[in-house]
C-alpha positions in Angstrom: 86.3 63.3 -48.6 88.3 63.8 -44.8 87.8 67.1 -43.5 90.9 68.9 -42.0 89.0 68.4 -38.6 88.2 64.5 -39.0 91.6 64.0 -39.8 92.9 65.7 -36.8 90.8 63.3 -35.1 92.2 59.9 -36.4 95.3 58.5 -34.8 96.0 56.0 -37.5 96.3 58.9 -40.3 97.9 61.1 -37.7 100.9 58.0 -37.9 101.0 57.3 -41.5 101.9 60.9 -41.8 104.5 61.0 -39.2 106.0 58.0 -40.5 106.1 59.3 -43.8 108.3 62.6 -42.7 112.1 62.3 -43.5 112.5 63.1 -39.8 112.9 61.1 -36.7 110.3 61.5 -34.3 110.1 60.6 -30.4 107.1 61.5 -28.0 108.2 60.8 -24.5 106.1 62.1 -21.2 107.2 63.8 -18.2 108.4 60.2 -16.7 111.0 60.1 -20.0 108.4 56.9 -21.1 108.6 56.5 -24.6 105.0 57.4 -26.1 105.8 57.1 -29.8 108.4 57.0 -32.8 108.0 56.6 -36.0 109.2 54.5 -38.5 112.2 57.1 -39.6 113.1 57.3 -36.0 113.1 53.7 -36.2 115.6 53.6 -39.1 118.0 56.1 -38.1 118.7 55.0 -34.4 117.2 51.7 -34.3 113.7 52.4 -32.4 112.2 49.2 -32.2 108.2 48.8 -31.0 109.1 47.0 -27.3 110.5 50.3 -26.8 106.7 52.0 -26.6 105.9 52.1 -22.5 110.0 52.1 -21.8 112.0 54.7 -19.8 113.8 56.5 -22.6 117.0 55.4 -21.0 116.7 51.7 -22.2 117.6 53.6 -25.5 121.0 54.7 -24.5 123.5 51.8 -23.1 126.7 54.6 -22.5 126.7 55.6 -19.5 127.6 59.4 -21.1 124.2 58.7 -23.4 122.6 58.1 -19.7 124.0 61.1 -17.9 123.2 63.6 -20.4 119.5 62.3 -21.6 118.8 63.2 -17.3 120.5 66.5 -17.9 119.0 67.1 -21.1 115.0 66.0 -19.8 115.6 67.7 -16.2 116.5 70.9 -18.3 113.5 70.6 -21.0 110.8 69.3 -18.3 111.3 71.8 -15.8 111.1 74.6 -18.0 114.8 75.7 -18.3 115.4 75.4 -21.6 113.3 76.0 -24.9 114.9 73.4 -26.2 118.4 71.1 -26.3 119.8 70.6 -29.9 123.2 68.4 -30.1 124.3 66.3 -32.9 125.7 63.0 -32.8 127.4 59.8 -34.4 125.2 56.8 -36.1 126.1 54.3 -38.6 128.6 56.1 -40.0 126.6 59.8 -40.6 126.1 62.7 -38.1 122.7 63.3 -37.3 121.2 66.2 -35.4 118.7 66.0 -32.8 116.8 68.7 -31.1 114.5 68.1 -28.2 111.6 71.2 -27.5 109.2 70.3 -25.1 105.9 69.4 -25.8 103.0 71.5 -24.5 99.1 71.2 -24.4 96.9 73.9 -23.8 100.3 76.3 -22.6 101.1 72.7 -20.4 104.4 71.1 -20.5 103.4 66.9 -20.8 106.4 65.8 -22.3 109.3 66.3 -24.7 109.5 65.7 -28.8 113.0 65.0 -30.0 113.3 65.3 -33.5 116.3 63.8 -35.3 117.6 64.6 -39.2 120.9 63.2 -41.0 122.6 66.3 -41.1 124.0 67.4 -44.6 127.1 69.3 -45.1 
């Protein structure tokens, strides 16, 4: 049997669960380089795996998308804001996104952004 602690360890089953979540998930550093997404991320706004080692702004072709993931990352990565929530149209559906920052040991190395279809 996995202990809680071995499990912590292993990056593969650390994945399976993320990609099993009904939530979007992006990991990007301090550069805005995408470090991860999982395979609902993938689905809702069309992720694809070139995308790992890219500047998150190869995401975004708008040049509004562009202007406002700067603002947004500037905000989170310098420690103004907590986090940036905004919500958005896909494929026909609204989805929220939040992005909180993401901190080791009290250390800001990056940002999460975490996106749901929102229900009314």
């Amino acid at each position: 049997m996995t202990t809680t602690k071995t499990f912590l360890k292993n990056i593969t089953q650390q994945a399976a669960l993320l990609d099993q979540l009904p939530v979007g998930i992006t990991v990007i550093d301090l550069e805005g380089r995408i470090l991860y997404d999982n395979k609902t991320c993938a689905r809702l706004v069309d992720r694809k795996p070139e995308y790992i080692g890219e500047d998150i702004h190869s995401c975004h072709q708008k040049a509004a998308s562009v202007v406002a993931i700067d603002r947004i990352l500037d905000d989170i990565l310098t420690g103004r804001k907590k986090e940036v929530y905004y919500e958005t149209e896909r494929k026909g559906k609204t989805l929220a996104v939040t992005i909180s920052p993401y901190k080791v040991d009290g250390k800001r190395i990056g940002a999460i952004q975490s996106i749901v279809i929102k229900r009314t």
